[in-house]
N, C-alpha and C positions, 0 to 999 in steps of 0.2 A: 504494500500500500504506500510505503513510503518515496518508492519511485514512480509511482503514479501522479505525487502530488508533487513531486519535483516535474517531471514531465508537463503536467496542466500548469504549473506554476510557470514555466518557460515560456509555453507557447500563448497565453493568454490572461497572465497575470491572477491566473483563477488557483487557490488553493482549496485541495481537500476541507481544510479546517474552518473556511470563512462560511460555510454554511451559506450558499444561494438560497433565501427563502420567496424571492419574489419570481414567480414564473415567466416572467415579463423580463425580468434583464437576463433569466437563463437565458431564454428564447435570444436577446441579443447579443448576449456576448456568442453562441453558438454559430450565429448567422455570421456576427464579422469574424469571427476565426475561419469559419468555413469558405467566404469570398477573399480571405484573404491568403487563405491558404492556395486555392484556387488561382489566384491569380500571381504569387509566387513559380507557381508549376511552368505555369502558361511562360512567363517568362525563363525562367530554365529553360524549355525549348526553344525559343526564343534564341537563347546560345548556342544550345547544342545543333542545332539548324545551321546555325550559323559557322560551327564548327565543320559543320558535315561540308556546307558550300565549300571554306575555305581547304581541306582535303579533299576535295573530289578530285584533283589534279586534272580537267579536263575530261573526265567519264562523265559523261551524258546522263547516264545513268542515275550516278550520284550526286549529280548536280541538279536531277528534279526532283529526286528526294529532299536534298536540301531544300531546295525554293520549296518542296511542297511542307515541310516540318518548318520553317518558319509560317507560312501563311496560316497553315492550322493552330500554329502558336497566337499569330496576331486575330483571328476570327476569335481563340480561344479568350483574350485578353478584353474582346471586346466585348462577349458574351457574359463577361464576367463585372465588366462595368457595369453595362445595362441591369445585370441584376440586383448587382446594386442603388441602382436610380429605379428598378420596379419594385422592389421590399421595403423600400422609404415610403414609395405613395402607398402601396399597396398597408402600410404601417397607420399612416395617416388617414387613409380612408377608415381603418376600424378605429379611428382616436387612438392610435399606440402612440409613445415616443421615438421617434429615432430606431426602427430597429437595427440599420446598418450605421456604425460609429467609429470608424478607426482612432479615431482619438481616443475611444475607451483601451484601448491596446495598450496604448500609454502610460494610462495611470497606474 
């Protein structure tokens, strides 16, 4: 249990011991880990795309694979914005707060 709560504690400031009791910020600290994780990924291939381009040495081949692993990266990047700009409204529409917050990451 205890590298559990080291783990949560890394990735989102959240420990075992603070005891979440309002189901409302569960719900949001969930969502900005989850789009933020998400969009971390996206960017990693974003590189490795990029890496693949820069080794392809001229293989046809590997050079659409690259172009094609970046642009799945950048679709992937964008997919991941918008969802954050529709779980805001989509927030607002039920009267929530903010469910998407990266600045809650922060604190």
């Amino acid at each position: 249990m205890d590298n559990l709560s080291k783990v949560i504690s890394t990735i989102g400031k959240i420990t075992v011991d603070q005891g979440i009791t309002d189901p409302n910020e569960f719900v949001r600290k969930a969502i900005t880990i989850a789009v933020s994780v998400a969009g971390i990924v996206a960017l990693v291939y974003v590189v490795l795309g990029g890496y693949k381009f820069l080794i392809s040495s001229g293989d046809s081949n590997k050079y659409q694979e690259a172009i094609q692993t970046i642009m799945y990266a950048v679709v992937g990047l964008v997919v991941v914005a918008m969802s954050g700009l529709v779980i805001n409204y989509v927030g607002k529409v039920l009267g929530l707060k903010n469910l998407f917050d990266l600045s809650s990451l922060l604190n």
